[in-house]
C-alpha positions in Angstrom: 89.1 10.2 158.5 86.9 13.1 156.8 85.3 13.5 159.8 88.3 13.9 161.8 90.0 16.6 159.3 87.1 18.5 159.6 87.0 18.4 163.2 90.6 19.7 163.4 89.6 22.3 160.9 86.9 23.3 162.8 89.2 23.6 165.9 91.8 25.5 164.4 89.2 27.7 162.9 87.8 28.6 166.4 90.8 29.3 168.1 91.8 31.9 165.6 89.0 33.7 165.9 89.3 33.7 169.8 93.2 35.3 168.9 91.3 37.4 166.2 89.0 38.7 169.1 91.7 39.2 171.4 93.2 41.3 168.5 90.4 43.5 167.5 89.4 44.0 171.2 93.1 45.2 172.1 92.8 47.7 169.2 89.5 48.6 169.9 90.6 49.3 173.5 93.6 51.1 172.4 91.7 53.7 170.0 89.3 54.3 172.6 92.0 55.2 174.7 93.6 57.2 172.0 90.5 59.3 171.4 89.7 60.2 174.4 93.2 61.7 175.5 92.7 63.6 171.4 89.2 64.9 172.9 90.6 65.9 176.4 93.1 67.7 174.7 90.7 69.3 172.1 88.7 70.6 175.2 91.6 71.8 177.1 92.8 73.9 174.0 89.8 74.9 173.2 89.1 76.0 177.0 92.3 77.9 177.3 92.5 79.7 174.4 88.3 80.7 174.9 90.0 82.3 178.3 92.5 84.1 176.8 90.5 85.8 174.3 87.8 86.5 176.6 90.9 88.6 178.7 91.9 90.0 175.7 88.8 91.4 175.0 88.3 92.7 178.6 91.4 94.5 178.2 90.9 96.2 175.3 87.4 97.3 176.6 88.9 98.9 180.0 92.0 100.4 177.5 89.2 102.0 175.4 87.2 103.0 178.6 90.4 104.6 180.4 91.1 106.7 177.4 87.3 107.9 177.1 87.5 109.2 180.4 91.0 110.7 179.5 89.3 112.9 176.8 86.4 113.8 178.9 
């Protein structure tokens, strides 16, 4: 009898940690999804905004060099 209580324990025990595993992989998969789209995002940002300031800059440099040779 006490041997067959703990083997149904034991059981019970073991498959929830198989839906437990299931669980924590399926989140695990989902964050990693998760962060990566964040990061690819991040990057594009980051990319786009470097461009436009890098034009910006360019810009303003050939404005300032137009108006030097203006005044010369």
């Amino acid at each position: 009898m006490k041997l067959s209580l703990m083997v149904l324990a034991l059981f019970i025990g073991l498959t929830g940690c198989a839906d437990l595993q299931d669980a924590g992989r399926t989140i695990g998969q989902t964050t990693k999804e998760v962060t990566t789209e964040i990061g690819h995002a991040t990057r594009d940002a980051t990319k786009a905004i470097g461009h436009a300031s890098r034009d910006a800059v360019k810009s303003v440099k050939a404005d300032l060099s137009d108006e030097g040779e203006k005044n010369n």
